[in-house]
C-alpha positions in Angstrom: -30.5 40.4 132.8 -33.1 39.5 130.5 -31.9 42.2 128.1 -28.5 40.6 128.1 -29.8 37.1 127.5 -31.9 38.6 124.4 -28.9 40.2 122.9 -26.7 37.1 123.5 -29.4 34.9 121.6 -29.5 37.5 118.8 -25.4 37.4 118.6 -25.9 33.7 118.4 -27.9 33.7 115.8 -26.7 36.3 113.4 -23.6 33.9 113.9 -25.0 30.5 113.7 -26.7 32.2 110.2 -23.2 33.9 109.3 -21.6 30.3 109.4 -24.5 28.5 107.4 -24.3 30.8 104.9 -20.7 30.2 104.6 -20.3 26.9 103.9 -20.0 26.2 100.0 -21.3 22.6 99.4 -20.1 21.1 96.1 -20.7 17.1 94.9 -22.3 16.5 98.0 -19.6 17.9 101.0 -18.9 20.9 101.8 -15.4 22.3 100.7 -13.2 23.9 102.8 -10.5 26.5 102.4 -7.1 25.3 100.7 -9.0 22.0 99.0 -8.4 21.9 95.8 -10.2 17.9 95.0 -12.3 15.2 96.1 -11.5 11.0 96.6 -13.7 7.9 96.7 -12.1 5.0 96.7 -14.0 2.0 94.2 -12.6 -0.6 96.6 -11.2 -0.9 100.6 -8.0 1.3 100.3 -5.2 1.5 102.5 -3.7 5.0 103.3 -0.7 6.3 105.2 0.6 9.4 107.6 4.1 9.5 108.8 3.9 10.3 112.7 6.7 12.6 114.3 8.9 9.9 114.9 9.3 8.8 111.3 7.1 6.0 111.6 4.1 5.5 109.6 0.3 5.4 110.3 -2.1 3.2 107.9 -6.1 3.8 108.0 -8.6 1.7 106.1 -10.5 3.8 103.8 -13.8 1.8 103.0 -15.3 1.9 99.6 -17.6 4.4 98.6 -15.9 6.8 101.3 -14.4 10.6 100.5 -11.3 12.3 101.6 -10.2 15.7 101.0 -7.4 16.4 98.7 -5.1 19.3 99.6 -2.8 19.2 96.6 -0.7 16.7 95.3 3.4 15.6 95.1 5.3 13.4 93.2 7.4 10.5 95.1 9.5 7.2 94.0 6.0 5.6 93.6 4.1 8.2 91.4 1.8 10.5 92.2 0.7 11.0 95.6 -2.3 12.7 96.8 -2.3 15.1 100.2 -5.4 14.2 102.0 -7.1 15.8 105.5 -5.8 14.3 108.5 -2.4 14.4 107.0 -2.7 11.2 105.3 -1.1 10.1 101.5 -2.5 8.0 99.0 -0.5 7.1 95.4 -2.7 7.5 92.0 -4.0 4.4 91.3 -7.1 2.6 89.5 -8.8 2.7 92.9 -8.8 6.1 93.7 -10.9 8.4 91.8 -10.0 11.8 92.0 -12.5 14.8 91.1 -10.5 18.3 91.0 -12.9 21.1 92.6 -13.8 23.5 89.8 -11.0 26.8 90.6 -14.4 29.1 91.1 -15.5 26.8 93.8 -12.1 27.1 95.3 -12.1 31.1 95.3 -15.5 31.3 97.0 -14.4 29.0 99.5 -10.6 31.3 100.2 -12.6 34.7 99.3 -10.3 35.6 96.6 -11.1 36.3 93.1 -7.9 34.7 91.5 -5.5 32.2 92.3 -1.6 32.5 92.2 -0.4 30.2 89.6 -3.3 30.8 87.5 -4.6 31.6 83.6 -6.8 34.6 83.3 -7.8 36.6 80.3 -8.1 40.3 79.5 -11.9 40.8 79.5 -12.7 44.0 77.9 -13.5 44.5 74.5 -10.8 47.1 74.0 -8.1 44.7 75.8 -6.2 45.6 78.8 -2.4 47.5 79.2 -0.2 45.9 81.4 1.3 48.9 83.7 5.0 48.8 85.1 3.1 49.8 88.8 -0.1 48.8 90.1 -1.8 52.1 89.0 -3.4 53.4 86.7 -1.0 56.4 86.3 1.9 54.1 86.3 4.1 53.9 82.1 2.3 50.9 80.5 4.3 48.7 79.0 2.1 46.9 76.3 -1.2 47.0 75.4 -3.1 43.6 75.0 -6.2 42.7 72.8 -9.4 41.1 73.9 -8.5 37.6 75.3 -4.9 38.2 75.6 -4.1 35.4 78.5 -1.9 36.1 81.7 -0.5 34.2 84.7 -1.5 35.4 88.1 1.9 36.3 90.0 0.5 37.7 93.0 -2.5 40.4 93.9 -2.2 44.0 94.5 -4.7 45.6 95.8 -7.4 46.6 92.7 -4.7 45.0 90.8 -2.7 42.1 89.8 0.6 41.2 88.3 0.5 38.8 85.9 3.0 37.2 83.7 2.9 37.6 79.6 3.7 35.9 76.7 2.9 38.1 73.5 2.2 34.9 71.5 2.4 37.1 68.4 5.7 39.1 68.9 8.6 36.5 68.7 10.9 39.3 69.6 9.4 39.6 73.1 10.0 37.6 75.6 7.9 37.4 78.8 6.4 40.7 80.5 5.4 41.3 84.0 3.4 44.1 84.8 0.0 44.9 86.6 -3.4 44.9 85.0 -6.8 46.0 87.0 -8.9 43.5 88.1 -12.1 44.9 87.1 -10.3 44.2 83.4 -9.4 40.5 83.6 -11.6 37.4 84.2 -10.9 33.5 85.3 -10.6 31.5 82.1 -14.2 30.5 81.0 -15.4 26.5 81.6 -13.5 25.0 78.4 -15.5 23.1 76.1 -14.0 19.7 75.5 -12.8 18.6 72.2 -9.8 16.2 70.8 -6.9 16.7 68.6 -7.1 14.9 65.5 -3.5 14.9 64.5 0.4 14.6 66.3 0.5 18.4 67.0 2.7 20.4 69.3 1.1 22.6 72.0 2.5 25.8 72.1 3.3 29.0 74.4 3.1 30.9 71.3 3.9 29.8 67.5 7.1 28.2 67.3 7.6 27.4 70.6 7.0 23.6 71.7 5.7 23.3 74.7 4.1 19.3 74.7 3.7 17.3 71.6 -0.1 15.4 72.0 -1.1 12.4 70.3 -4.4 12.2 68.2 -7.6 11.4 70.4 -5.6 13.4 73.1 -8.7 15.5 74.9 -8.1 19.2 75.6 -10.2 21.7 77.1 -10.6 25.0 74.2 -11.3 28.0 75.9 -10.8 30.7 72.5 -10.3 30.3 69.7 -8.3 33.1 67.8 -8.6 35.6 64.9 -5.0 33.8 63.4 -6.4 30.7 63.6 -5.0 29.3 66.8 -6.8 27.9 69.9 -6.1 28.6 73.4 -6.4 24.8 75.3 -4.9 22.9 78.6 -4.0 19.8 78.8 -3.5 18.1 81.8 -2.8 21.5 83.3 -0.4 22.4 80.9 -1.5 25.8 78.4 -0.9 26.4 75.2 -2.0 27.5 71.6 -3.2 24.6 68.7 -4.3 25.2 65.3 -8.2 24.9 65.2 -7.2 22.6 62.3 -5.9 20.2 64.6 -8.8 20.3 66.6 -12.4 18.0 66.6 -15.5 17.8 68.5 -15.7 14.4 67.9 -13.6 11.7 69.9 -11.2 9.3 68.0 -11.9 5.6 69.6 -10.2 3.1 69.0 -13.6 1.1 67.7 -14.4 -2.4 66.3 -15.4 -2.1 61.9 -18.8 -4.2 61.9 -19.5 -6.1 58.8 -20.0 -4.2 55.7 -23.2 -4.7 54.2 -22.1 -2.5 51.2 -17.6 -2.7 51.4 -16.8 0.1 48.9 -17.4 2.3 52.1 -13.4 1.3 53.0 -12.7 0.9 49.6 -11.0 2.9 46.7 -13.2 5.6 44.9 -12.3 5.1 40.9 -14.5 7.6 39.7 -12.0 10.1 41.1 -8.2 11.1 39.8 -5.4 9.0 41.3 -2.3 10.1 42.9 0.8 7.8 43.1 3.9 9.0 45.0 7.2 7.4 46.5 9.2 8.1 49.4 11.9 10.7 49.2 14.7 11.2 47.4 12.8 9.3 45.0 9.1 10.0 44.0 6.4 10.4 41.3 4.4 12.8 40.0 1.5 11.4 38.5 -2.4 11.8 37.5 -4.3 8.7 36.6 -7.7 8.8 35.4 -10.7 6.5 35.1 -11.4 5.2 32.3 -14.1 2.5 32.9 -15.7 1.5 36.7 -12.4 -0.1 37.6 -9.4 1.0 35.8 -7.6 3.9 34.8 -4.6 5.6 32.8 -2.5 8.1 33.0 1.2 9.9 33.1 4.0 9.3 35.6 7.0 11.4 36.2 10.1 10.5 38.4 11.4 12.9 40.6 14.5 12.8 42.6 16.7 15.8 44.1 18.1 17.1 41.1 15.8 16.4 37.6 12.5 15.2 36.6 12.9 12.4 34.4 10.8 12.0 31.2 7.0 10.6 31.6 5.7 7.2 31.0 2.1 6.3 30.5 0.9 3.3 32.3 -2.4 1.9 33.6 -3.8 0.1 36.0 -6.9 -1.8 38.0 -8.8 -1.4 41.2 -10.6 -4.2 41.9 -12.4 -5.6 45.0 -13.8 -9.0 46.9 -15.7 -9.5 49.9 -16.1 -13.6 50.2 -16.9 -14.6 53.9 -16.2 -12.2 55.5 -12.6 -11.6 54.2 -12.0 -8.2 52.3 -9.4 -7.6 49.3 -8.8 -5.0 47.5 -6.3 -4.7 44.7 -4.6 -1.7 43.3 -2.4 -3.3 40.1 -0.3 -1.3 37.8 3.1 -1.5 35.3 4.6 -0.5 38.2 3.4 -1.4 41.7 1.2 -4.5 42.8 -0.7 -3.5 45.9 -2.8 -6.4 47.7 -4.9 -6.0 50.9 -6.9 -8.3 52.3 -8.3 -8.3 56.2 -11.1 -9.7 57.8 -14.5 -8.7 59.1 -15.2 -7.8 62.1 -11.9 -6.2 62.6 -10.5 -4.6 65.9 -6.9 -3.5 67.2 -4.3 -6.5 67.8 -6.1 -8.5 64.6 -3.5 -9.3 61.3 -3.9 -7.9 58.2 -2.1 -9.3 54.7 -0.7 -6.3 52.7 0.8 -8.5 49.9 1.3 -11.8 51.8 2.6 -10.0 54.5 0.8 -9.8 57.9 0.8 -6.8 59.2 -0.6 -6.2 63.3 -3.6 -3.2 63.4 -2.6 -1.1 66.3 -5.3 1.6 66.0 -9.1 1.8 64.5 -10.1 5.6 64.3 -13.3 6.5 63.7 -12.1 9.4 62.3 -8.9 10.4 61.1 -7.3 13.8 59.8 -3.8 13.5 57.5 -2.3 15.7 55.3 -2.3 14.3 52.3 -2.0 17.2 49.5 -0.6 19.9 51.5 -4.1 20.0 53.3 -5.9 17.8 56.2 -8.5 15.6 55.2 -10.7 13.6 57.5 -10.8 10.2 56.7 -13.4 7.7 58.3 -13.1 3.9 59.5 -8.9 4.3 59.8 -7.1 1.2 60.0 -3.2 1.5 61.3 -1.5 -1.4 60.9 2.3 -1.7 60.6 3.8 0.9 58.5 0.7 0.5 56.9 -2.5 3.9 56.9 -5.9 2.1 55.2 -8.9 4.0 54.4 -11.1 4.4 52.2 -9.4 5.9 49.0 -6.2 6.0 51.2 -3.7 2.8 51.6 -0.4 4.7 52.9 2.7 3.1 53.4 5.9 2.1 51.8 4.5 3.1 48.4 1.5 5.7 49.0 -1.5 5.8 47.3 -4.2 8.4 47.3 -7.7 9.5 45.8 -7.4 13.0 45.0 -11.0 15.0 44.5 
């Protein structure tokens, strides 16, 4: 008897230790299988179930509390969150929601990829995707280092994936099998924002989301051809690295100026005038004192150049309490500018007598102004109306070329 009660306790202990080691705690809780995300509520929320006889069921959530998040679904009021206990809560300012990192998930289901999933080919010499899951099996492409796949379901020492051979245009999507010992999860992304209106591609060419500038995206390679693999909210895709920063665009308040020629035109540099189509100018101006300049301008349209003209011009500059103009005068256009200091978003501008409303303050802005981005700092949009330093874009477009 007192054998058997020894090995029971010794059972119950291996088990009791089996179970501890088991549990996988993450912010605080411990995560169970299927979770895939975290609430706390920043005030007293209400939160629903509907009972088997179509009626519903309302709990008080109190603030500072957690609920486990099973996924989410999309109803007539927005997003809706699947909670434990069966319950649903909509996406709102007083939920916050934290997504449990995918590795955490996979130790917690004992699986070492999800279906649904990005992964990467992880071997230096890249991976071929096989039309069975063996290694004897026709391959059907060969993939390079960091080639990215979908996870379609597990086989064994393999999985199929889906592929998109980003640099064949006259593929379309592959499914095969690749070893797992050969692929990885996608790395933690480093976090940077996009810097210009840029679409987000499945491969070049192919639109898959446009994103606005200060949009934040998670980079996880960045490519030989000059491409980045990113996700944004969920969705993946390639960017130019050209479209990319490690610096957020804010939308940020311009403190007084102790010196203002730091928004203001550069004259010591050439100066490039051009219209809108059909009609433009080709032009180089050049200083030819602190403040004004000469030079040559050409009129374009569709069909003919027409013959040049020499003209000059000013730049000039005032900063009288607190209110900024600068002036760019010549034969041919008379551009006025005058705001006021501080300035921040919703404040009016006068672009020749006209008030113009500032809808955006970048800290930093990237255009293409010569074929080429260039990052401008302290951005003012206002109207039709881009006004940086050596910039003032708009109807007529005026630029400071190096």
């Amino acid at each position: 008897m007192k054998k058997w009660i020894v090995l029971f306790t010794l059972i119950m202990c291996i088990s009791f230790q089996s179970n501890t080691e088991a549990k996988v705690i993450w912010d605080g809780a411990e995560i169970t299988k299927g979770q895939t995300g975290k609430l706390t509520f920043s005030k007293d929320v209400k939160i629903y179930k509907k009972s088997d006889d179509g009626t519903f069921i309302s709990l008080v959530v109190k603030k500072g509390e957690f609920y486990r998040v099973y996924g989410h679904e999309y109803s007539t009021v927005g997003k809706v969150y699947k909670m434990s206990g069966g319950y649903r809560v909509q996406a709102t300012d007083l939920v916050i929601y934290k997504e449990v990192p995918l590795a955490i998930q996979q130790q917690v289901s004992g699986v070492k990829f999800t279906v649904g999933t990005p992964i990467f080919a992880n071997s230096a010499k890249g991976v071929s995707i096989k039309e069975a899951p063996n290694s004897a099996a026709k391959t059907i492409l060969h993939t390079p280092y960091g080639a990215v796949f979908k996870v379609v379901e597990l086989s064994g020492d393999y999985v199929k994936v889906e592929y998109n051979p980003r640099t064949d245009t006259t593929i379309d999507y592959i499914w095969g099998y690749v070893p797992q010992d050969y692929v990885s999860n996608l790395p933690e992304g480093t976090i940077q924002y996009v810097n210009q209106i840029v679409d987000l591609s499945v491969r070049p060419g192919w639109q898959s989301q446009s994103l606005k500038p200060g949009t934040s995206v998670a980079v996880y390679f960045t490519t030989a051809d000059g491409r980045a693999y990113v996700s944004s909210n969920k969705i993946y895709g390639y960017l130019p690295v050209s479209a990319l920063s490690k610096t957020p665009i804010v939308d940020k308040e311009l403190q007084v100026l102790a010196e203002p020629s730091s928004l203001l035109f550069d004259a010591t540099k050439k100066i490039a005038l051009s219209e809108t189509a059909p009609y433009y100018y080709l032009t180089e101006f050049s200083p030819t004192s602190s403040n004004r300049w000469q030079g040559k301008m050409q009129l374009v349209n569709d069909d003919e150049i027409s013959g040049g003209k020499q003209i000059a011009g000013a730049l000039s500059y005032t900063l009288i309490n607190k209110k900024l103009t600068y002036h760019l005068e010549s034969e041919l256009h008379d551009q006025k500018i005058m705001m006021q200091f501080p300035l921040k978003v919703n404040d009016t501008i006068y672009v020749n007598g006209q008030t113009q409303k500032v809808s955006k303050i970048y800290e930093q802005y990237a255009l293409n102004i010569t074929g080429s981005y260039k990052t401008f700092t302290n951005v003012v949009i206002a109207g039709d109306y881009i006004i940086a330093k050596g910039l003032v874009k708009g109807p007529y477009n005026y630029w400071i070329q190096s």
